[in-house]
C-alpha positions in Angstrom: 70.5 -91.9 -43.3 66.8 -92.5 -43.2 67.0 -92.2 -39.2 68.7 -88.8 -39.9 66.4 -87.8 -42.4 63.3 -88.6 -40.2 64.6 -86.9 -37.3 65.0 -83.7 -39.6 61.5 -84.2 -41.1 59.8 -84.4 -37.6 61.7 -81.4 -36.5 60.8 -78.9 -39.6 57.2 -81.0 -39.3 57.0 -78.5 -36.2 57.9 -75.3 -38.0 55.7 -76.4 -40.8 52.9 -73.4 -39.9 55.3 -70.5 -39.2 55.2 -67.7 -41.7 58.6 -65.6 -42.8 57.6 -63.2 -40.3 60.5 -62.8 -38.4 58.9 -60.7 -35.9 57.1 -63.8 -34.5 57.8 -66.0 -31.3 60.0 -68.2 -33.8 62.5 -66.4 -34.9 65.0 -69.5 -34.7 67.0 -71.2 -37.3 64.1 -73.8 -38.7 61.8 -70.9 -39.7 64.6 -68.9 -41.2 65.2 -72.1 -43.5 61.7 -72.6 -44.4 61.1 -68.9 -45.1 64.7 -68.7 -46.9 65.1 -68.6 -50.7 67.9 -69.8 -53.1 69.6 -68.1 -55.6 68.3 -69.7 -58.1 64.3 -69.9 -58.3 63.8 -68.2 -54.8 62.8 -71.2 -53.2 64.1 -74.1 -51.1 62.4 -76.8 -51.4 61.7 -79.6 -49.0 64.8 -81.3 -49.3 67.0 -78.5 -49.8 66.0 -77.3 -46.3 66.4 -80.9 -45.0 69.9 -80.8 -46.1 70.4 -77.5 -44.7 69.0 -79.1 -40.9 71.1 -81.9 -41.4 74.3 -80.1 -42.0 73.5 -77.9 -38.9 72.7 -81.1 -36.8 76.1 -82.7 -37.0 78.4 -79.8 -37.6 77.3 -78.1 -34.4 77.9 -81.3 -32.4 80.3 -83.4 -33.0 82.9 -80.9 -33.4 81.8 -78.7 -30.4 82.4 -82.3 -28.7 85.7 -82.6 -29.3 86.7 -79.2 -28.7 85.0 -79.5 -25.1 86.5 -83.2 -24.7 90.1 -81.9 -25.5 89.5 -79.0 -23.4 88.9 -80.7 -20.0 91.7 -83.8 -21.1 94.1 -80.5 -21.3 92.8 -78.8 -18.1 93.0 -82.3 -16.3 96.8 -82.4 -17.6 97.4 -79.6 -15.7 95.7 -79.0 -12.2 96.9 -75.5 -11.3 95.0 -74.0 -14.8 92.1 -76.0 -13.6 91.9 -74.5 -10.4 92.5 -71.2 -11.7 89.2 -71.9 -14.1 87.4 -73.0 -11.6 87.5 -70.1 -9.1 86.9 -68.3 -11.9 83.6 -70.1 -12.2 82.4 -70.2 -9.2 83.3 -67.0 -8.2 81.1 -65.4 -11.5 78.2 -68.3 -11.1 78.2 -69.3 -7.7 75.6 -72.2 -7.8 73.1 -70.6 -10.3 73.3 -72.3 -14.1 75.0 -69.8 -16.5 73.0 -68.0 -19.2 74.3 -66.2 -22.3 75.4 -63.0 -20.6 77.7 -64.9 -18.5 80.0 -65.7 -21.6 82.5 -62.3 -21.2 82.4 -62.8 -17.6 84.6 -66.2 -17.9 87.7 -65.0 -19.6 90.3 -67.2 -18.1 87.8 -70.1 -19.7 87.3 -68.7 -22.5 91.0 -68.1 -23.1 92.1 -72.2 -21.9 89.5 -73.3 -24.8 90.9 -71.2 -27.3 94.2 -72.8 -26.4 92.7 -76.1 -26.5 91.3 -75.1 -29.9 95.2 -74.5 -31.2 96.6 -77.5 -29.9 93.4 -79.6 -31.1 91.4 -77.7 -34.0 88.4 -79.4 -34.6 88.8 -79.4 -38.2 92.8 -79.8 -38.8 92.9 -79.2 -42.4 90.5 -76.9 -44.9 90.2 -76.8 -48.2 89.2 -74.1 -50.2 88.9 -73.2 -54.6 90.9 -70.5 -56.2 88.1 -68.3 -58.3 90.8 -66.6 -60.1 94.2 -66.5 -61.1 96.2 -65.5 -58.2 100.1 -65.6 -56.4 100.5 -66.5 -53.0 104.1 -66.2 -51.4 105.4 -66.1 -54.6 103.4 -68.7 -56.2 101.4 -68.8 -59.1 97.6 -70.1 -58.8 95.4 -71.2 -61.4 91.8 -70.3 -61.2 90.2 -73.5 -60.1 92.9 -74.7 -58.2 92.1 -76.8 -54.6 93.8 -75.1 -51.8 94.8 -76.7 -48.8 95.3 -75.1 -45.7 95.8 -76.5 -42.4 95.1 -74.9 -38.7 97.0 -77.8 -37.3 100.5 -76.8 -38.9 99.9 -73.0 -38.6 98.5 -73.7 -35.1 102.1 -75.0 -34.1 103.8 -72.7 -36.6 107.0 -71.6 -34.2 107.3 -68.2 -36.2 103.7 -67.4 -34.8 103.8 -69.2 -31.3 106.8 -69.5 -28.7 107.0 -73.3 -27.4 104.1 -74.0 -29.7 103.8 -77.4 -28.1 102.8 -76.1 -24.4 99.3 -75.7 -23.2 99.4 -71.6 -22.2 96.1 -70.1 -22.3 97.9 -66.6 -21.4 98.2 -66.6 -25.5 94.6 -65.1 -25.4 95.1 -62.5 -23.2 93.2 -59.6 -25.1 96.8 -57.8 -25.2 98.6 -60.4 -27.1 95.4 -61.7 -29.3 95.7 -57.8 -30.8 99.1 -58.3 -31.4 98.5 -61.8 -33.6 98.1 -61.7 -36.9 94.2 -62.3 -37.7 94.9 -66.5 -38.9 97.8 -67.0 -36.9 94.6 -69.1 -35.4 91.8 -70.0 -37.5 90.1 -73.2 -35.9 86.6 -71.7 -37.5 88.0 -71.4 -40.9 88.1 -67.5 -42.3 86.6 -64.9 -44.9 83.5 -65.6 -46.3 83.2 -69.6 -45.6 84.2 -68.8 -42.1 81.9 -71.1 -39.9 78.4 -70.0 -39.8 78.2 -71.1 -36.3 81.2 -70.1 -34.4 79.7 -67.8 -31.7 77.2 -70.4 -31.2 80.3 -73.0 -30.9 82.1 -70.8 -28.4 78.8 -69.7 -26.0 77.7 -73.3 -25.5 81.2 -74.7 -25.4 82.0 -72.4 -22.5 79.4 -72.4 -20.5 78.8 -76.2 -20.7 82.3 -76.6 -19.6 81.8 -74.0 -16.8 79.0 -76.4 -15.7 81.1 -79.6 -15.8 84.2 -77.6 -14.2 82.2 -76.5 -11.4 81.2 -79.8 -10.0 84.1 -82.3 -10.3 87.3 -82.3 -10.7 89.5 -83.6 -13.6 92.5 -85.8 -13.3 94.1 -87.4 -16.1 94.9 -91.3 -16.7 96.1 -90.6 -20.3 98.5 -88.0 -20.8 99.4 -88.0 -24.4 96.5 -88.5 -26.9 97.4 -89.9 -30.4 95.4 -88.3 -32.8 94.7 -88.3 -36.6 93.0 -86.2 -39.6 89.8 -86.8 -40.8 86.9 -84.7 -42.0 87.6 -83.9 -38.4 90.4 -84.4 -35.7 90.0 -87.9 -34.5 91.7 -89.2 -31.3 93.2 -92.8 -32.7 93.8 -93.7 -29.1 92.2 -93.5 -25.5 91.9 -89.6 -23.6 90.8 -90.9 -20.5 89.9 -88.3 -17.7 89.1 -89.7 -14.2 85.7 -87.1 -13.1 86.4 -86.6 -8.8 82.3 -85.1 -7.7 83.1 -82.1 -5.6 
């Protein structure tokens, strides 16, 4: 923790002149937090905003990770996808590195991560608190109640997905995404604890895996990947990908 805590520290040590004004050269995250205020005396304080830097160092990595590592075990799984992706890639980058604009330009990519996202959400089960009193499905909720939900089970739910179990990235085709209900997939959580960074998650996601995609090709060693739930998805076993340089 204190490693963590020091590596936070030095980081906001750099912001530590920047004023609230957002119209500056550092418009990022770290001066938003130190120029952000709380509900309850307007302030953050030096360890609230520590926390705050903390959280948003390991949420945006290690499950951005494992979304990217399940991704390319998938694609490696099945070669034809892969090559699809790839000519995608190439054809929209050619040899240049990809910025932010190129995200809507790699739809078949964006669509096989998604997928990979079903099969393997990041964060297989959620839990959120019943405010008030309420019935779901015809059962009654106490206010205070814990609510479990779980992307992993709807994910595979066969009343929302045909062959749940097969790796089909045509499933986010724009078309049949607008016919879905809105948390027939929800790897990002939903309403107003939906994650804070999932645009983020999907624009460095894809486009690192563009780069990766680009220059070797994936064949896979393991082909099924035992898997458990923690905090976050954990592989229990080995996903080993063999990386070919092209």
């Amino acid at each position: 923790m204190s490693e963590l805590y020091a590596l936070c520290d030095n980081m906001l040590a750099a912001r530590s002149t920047v004023t609230a004004d957002t119209t500056s050269d550092h418009n990022d995250l770290l001066s938003l937090l130190a120029a952000a205020g709380n509900e309850e005396d307007g302030t953050l304080d030096a360890d609230e905003v520590r926390e705050q830097v903390l959280i948003f160092l390991l949420a945006g990595h290690e499950t951005t990770a494992k979304s990217m590592a399940f991704t390319l075990h998938l694609l490696a799984r099945h070669p034809g996808e892969q090559s699809r992706i790839r000519a995608e890639i190439i054809r929209v980058l050619g040899d240049r590195m990809p910025t932010d604009t190129d995200l809507g330009r790699l739809p078949r990519l964006t669509q096989a991560f998604k997928e990979a996202m079903r099969l393997y959400p990041p964060g297989p089960v959620l839990a959120r608190r019943a405010v008030e009193a309420t019935e779901i499905a015809g059962s009654a909720l106490p206010a205070g109640a814990n609510v479990i939900v779980a992307p992993w089970v709807t994910h595979r739910d066969p009343d929302l997905w045909e062959n749940p179990e097969r790796f089909d990235p045509d499933r986010f085709s724009p078309e049949r995404e607008a016919e879905r209900h809105r948390y027939a997939w929800f790897p990002f959580g939903g309403g107003p604890r939906t994650c804070i960074g999932q645009h983020f998650a999907m624009l460095e996601s894809v486009l690192g895996l563009a780069v990766l995609l680009r220059s070797h090709e994936l064949e896979a060693i393991d082909e099924v990947v035992p898997v458990a739930a923690d905090i976050t998805l954990q592989a229990t076993g080995p996903a080993r990908v063999r990386l070919n340089a092209i």
